[in-house]
C-alpha positions in Angstrom: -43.7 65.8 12.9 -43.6 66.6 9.2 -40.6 66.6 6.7 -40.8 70.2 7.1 -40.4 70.4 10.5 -37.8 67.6 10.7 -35.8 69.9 8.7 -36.0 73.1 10.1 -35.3 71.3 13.0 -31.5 69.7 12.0 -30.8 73.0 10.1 -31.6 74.7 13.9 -29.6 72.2 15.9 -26.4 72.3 13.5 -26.6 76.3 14.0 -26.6 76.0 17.7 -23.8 73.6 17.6 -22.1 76.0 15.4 -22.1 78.8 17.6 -21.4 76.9 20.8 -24.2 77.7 22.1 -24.6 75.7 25.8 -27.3 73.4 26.0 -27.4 70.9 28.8 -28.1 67.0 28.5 -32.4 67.6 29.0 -32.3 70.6 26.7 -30.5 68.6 24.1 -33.1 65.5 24.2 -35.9 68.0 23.9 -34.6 69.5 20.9 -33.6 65.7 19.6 -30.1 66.6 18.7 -29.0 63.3 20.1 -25.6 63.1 18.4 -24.2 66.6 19.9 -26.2 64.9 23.7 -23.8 61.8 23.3 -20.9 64.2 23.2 -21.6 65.5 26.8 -21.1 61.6 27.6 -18.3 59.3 28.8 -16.7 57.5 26.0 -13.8 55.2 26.3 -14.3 53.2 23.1 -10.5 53.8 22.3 -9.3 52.1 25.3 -12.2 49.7 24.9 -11.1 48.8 21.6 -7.6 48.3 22.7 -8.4 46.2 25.1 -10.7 43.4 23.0 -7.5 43.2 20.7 -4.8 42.1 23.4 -7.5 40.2 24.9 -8.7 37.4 21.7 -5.0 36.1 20.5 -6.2 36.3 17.0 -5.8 40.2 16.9 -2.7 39.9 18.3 0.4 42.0 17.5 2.5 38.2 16.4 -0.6 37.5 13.7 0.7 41.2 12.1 4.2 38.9 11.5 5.9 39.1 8.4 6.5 36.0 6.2 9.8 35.2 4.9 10.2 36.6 1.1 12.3 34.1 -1.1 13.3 34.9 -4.5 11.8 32.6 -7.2 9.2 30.5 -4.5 6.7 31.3 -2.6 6.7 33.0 0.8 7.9 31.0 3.7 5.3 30.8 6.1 6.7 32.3 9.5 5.0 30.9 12.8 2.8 33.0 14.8 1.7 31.6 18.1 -0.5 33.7 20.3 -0.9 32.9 24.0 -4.6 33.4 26.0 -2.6 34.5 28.8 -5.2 37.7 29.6 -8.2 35.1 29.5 -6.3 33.2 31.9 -5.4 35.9 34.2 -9.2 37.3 33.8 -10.6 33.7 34.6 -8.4 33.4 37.6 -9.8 37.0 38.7 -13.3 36.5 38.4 -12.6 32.8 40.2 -11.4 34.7 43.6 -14.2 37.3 43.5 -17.2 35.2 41.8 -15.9 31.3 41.9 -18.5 31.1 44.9 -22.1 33.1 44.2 -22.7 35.7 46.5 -24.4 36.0 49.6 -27.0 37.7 51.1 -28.5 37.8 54.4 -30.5 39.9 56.3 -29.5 42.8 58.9 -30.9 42.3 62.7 -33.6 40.2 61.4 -35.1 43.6 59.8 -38.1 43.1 57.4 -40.2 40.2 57.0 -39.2 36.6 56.0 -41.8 36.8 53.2 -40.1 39.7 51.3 -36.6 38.2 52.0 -38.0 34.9 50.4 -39.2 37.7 47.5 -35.8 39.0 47.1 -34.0 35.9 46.6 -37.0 34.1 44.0 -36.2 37.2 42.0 -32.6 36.9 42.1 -33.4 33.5 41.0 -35.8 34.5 38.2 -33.5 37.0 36.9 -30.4 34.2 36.4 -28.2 37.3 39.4 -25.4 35.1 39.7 -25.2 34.1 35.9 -25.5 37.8 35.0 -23.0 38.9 37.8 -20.0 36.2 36.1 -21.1 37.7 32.7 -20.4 41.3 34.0 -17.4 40.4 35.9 -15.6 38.8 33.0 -16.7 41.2 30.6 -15.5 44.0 32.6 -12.0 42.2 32.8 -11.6 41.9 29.8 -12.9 44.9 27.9 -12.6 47.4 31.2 -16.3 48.5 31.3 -19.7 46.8 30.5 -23.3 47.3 31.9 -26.5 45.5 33.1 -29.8 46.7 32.0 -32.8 45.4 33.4 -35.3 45.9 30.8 -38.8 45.9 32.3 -41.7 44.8 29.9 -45.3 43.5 30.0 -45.5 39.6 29.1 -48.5 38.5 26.8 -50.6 38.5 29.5 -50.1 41.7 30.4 -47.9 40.9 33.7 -45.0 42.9 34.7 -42.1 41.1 33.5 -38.0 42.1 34.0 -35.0 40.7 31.5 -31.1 41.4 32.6 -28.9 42.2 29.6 -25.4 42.4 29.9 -24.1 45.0 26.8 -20.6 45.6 25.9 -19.2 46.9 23.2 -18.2 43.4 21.9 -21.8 42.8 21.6 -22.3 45.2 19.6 -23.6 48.5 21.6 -21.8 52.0 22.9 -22.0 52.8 26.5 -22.1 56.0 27.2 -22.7 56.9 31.0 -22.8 60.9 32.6 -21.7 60.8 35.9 -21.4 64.0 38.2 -18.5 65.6 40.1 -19.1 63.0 42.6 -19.4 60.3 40.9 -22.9 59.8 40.8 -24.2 58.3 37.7 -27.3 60.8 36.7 -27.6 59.4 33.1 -27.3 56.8 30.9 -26.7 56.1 27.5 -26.8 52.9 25.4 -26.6 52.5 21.3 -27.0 49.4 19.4 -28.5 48.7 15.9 -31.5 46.7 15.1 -32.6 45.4 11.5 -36.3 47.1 10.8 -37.2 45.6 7.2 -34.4 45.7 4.5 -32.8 48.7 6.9 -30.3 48.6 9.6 -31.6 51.7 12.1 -28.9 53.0 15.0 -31.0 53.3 18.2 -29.7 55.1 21.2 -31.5 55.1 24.4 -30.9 57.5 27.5 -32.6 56.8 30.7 -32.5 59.3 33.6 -34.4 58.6 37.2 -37.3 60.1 36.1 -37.8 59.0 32.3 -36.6 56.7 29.2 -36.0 57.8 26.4 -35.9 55.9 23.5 -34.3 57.4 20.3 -34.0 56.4 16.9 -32.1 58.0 13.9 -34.3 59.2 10.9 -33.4 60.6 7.5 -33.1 64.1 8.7 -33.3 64.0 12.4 -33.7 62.2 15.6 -37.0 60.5 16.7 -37.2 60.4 20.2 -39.9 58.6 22.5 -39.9 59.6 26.2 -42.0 57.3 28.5 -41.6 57.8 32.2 -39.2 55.7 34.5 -41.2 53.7 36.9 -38.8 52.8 39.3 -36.9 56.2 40.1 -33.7 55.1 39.4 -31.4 54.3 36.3 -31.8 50.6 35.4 -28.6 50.2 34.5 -25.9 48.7 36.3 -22.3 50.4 35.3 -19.0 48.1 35.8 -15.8 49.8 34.9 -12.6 48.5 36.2 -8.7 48.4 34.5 -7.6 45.6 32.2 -7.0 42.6 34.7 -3.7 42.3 32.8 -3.0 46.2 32.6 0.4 46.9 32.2 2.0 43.6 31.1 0.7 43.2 27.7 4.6 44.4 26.3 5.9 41.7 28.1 3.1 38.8 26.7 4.2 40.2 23.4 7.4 39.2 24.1 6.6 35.8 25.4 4.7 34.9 22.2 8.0 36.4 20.1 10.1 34.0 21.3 7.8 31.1 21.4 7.1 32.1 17.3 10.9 32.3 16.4 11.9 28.7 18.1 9.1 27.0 16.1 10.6 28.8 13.3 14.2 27.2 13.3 12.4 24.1 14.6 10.6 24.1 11.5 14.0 25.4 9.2 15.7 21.6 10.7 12.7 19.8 10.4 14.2 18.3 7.4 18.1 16.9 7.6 20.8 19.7 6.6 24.3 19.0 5.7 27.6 20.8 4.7 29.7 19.4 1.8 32.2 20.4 -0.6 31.9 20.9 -4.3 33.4 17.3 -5.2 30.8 15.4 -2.9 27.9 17.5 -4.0 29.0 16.9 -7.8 28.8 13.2 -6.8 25.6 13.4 -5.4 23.9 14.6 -8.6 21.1 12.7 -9.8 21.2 10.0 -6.7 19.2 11.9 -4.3 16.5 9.1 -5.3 18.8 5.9 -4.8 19.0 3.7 -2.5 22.7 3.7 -1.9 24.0 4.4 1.3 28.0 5.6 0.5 29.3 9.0 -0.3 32.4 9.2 -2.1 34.9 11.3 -1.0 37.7 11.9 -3.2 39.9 14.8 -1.5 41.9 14.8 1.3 40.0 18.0 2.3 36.5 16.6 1.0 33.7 17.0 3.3 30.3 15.6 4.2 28.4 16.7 7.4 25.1 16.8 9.3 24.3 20.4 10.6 22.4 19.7 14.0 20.0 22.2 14.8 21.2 25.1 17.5 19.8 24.4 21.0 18.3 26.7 23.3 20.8 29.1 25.0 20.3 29.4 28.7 19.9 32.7 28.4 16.7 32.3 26.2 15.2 29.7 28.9 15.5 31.9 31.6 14.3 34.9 30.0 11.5 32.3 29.2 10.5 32.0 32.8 11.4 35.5 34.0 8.4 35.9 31.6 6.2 33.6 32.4 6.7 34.1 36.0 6.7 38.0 36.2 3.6 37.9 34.0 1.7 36.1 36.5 3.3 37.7 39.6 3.0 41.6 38.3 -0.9 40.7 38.0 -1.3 39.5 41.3 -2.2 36.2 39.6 -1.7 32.1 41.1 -0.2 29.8 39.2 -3.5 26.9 38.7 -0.9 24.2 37.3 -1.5 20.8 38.0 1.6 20.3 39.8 0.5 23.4 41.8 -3.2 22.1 42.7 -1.4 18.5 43.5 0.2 20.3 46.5 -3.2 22.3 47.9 -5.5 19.0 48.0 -3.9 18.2 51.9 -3.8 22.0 53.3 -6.5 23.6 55.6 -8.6 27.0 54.5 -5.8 29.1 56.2 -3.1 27.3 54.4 -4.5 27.5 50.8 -5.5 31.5 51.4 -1.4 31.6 52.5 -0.6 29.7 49.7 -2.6 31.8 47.3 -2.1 35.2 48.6 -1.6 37.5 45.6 -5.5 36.4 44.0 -6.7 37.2 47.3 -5.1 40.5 46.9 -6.2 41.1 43.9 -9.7 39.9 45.5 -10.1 42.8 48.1 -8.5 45.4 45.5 -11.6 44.3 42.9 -14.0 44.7 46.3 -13.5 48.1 45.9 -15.3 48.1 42.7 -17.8 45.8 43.2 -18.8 45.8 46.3 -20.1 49.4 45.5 -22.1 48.3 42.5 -23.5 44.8 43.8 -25.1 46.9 46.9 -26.3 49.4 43.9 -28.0 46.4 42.2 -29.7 45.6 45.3 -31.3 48.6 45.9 -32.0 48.9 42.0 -33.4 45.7 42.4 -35.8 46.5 45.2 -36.9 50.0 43.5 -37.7 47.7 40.7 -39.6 44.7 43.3 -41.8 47.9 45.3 -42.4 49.6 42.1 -43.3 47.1 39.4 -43.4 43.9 40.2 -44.2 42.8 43.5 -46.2 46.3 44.7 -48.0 44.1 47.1 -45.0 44.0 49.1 -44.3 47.1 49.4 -44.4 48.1 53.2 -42.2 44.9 53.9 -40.2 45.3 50.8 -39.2 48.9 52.2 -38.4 47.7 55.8 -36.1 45.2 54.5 -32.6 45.8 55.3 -30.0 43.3 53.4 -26.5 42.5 53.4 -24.2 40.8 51.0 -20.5 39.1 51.5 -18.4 37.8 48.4 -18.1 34.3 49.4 -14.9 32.5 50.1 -13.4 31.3 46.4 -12.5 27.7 48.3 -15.3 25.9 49.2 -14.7 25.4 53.2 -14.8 22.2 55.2 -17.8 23.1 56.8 -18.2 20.3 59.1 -14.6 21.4 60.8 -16.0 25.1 60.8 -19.0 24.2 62.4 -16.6 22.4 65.0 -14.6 24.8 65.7 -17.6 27.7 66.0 -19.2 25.2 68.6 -16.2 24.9 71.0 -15.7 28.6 70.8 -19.3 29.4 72.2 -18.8 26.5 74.8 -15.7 27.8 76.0 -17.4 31.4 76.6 -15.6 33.2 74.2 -18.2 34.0 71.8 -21.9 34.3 72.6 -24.6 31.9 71.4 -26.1 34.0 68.9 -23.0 35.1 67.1 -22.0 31.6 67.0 -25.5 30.8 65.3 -25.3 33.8 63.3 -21.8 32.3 61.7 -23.0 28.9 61.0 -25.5 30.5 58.5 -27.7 27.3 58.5 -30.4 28.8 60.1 -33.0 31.7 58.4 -33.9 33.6 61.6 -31.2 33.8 63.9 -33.2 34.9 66.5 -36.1 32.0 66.0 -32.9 29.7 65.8 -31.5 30.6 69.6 -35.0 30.5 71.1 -35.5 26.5 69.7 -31.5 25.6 71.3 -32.5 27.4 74.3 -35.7 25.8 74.9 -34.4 22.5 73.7 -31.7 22.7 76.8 -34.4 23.6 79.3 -36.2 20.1 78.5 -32.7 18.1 78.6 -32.3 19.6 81.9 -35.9 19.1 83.4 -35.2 15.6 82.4 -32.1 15.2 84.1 -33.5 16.1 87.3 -33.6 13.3 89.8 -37.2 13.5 91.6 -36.0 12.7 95.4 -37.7 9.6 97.4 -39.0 9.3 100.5 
């Protein structure tokens, strides 16, 4: 497209946008007015924003403090001592849901074992669990973040897949469309790349049916639209609230206090006293001897250390009011090592009794991810039938998975094991189920045909052959 057109083109798409003329999200691609497109899109950069700056203490609001103006010296340098108290809280969240990866299984033994074995290499290949902890924190801590899987042709021509995890503290806008159901139907993603001595402002939109990929010119937008092989959006969209929403006043707080005791600490860091006029006339021009007498020469002369004030009891306790409530308000265990002394002796019931509020917090972040890990999978195997392992497509289809969020605590398996065991010998649980719970074996059902046939032999062998 010429200059000519490129201009006729802006000064057409500025008069539409003038007049409020309606143009949906397709309409608006076609005529490459991608600015007034990205206005029919999600953005939450504000609260985005807010949230990187109470999450990395050096943004936060005790930095802004004031130093102490004195007249004829310098500024005295007040103390301002941030806290990482929402990276701990984060950490501790993504510990319950993700400290364990997650796993996968398949359903009634549907689908064959070679595309399972598919699935998980490609989990492998594509670092899933890595990726999934990136997203997870991320998401904690900024409240939204994505995962694209960029699909691209290696050097030999081979269809190759890359997972990206882009947040706005990386550098790039999300910008998702959802419909009045929730459904995302597009999405958005801008970010800047350096072409020769110019930094250029890419935004790419893909839909299920095509990528676009858009780039910002001198008058207009140049847009590139290749078509979407997989039939779904390759993107992966976490949103979820701060995992210290609400409590950031009272972390403020905490870190005001903290910054005003180092303060006087630092005002009697050096010895104070009180004296009268008579003993500070005295002590003029002997600062620097060695003598060890003050003469008093008043009855009402005086000559005194000031000791520094001590913590009032009411300032401790508000201390741990806050540090407690912080902590217990965000569903969030205390990991001290005084704490973790006491867990090392309890059983896998004890400890989730002992730690209930994460694993609160646990099956209230299941809500949100248990939705968008079972999207990744079936993005995933859109992406394995459709690009990269077409050969398996038949199998790849008839596969029906499963995942669980493992346990956070790894479990004493052996015990579990037990315990599974005399449950099935007691008759209170069937032998598959029991072999289903174990997990050790791949295919259940090959599984209970080996135990089965294995007791048939032990009891042919048992058998006493009579004599006559």
């Amino acid at each position: 497209m010429g200059f000519m057109d490129n201009l006729l083109n802006a000064i057409r798409n500025k008069y539409l946008n003038a007049t409020g003329a309606e143009r949906d999200l397709l309409t608006l691609i076609k005529d490459k007015d991608i600015t007034q497109a990205q206005t029919l899109m999600q953005n939450r950069d504000t609260e985005v924003l807010q949230a990187i700056q109470e999450y990395n203490p050096e943004l936060h609001r005790i930095m802004r403090k004031a130093d102490k103006m004195r007249k004829g010296q310098e500024p005295y340098r007040t103390e301002k001592l941030p806290r990482a108290r929402q990276k701990y809280i984060n950490e501790v969240e993504l510990f319950f849901l993700l400290g364990n990866p997650i796993r996968w299984k398949k359903v009634n033994n549907e689908g064959s074992d070679e595309a399972f074995e598919a699935y998980n290499q490609f989990l492998q290949d594509t670092r899933f669990n890595v990726s999934m902890r990136k997203a997870k924190r991320i998401a904690g801590a900024e409240t939204e973040c994505a995962k694209l899987y960029h699909i691209y042709r290696d050097e030999n021509f081979q269809p190759q897949v890359k997972v990206v995890v882009i947040c706005k503290s990386k550098g790039y806008t999300l910008r998702p469309l959802f419909d009045l159901y929730e459904n995302l139907i597009a999405f958005g993603y801008g970010y800047y790349l350096k072409e020769g001595t110019s930094t250029i402002e890419h935004f790419d939109i893909q839909t299920p049916d095509t990528i676009y990929r858009c780039k910002r010119g001198s008058l207009n937008w140049e847009v590139i639209a290749t078509p979407n092989p997989t039939g779904k959006i390759n993107v992966i969209y976490y949103r979820q609230d701060k995992a210290w929403g609400g409590l950031n006043p009272r972390i403020d707080r905490e870190e005001d206090i903290d910054s005003k005791i180092s303060d006087t600490n630092n005002y009697f860091a050096d010895p104070i006293a009180a004296a009268t006029g008579d003993v500070v006339d005295f002590l003029k021009g002997r600062a620097d001897k060695p003598g060890k007498m003050i003469r008093m020469t008043g009855a009402d002369s005086k000559f005194e250390y000031i000791n520094p004030p001590t913590s009032s009891e009411t300032q401790q306790r508000e201390k741990e009011d806050l540090a407690q409530s912080i902590l217990f308000d965000t569903f969030t265990p205390e990991f001290t090592p005084e704490k973790m002394a006491g867990l090392g002796t309890l059983s896998g019931e004890a400890i989730k009794r002992a730690m209930v509020l994460g694993y609160i917090k646990r099956e209230n972040n299941k809500e949100i991810y248990d939705i968008a890990v079972d999207r990744e999978k079936n993005l995933i195997l859109a992406i394995m039938m459709n690009v990269t392992h077409i050969h398996l497509r038949p199998d790849l289809a008839a596969l029906k998975i499963e995942h669980e969020f493992a346990e956070p605590f790894n479990e004493d398996v052996t015990a579990r094991w037990a315990a599974i065991g005399r449950t099935v010998q007691d008759g209170v649980m069937s032998l598959e189920k029991g072999v289903e719970l174990m997990g050790t074996a791949d295919d259940v059902t090959a599984e209970i045909e080996r135990i089965k046939q294995a007791k048939a032999e032990a009891s042919m062998n048992n058998i006493i052959e009579p004599t006559f």
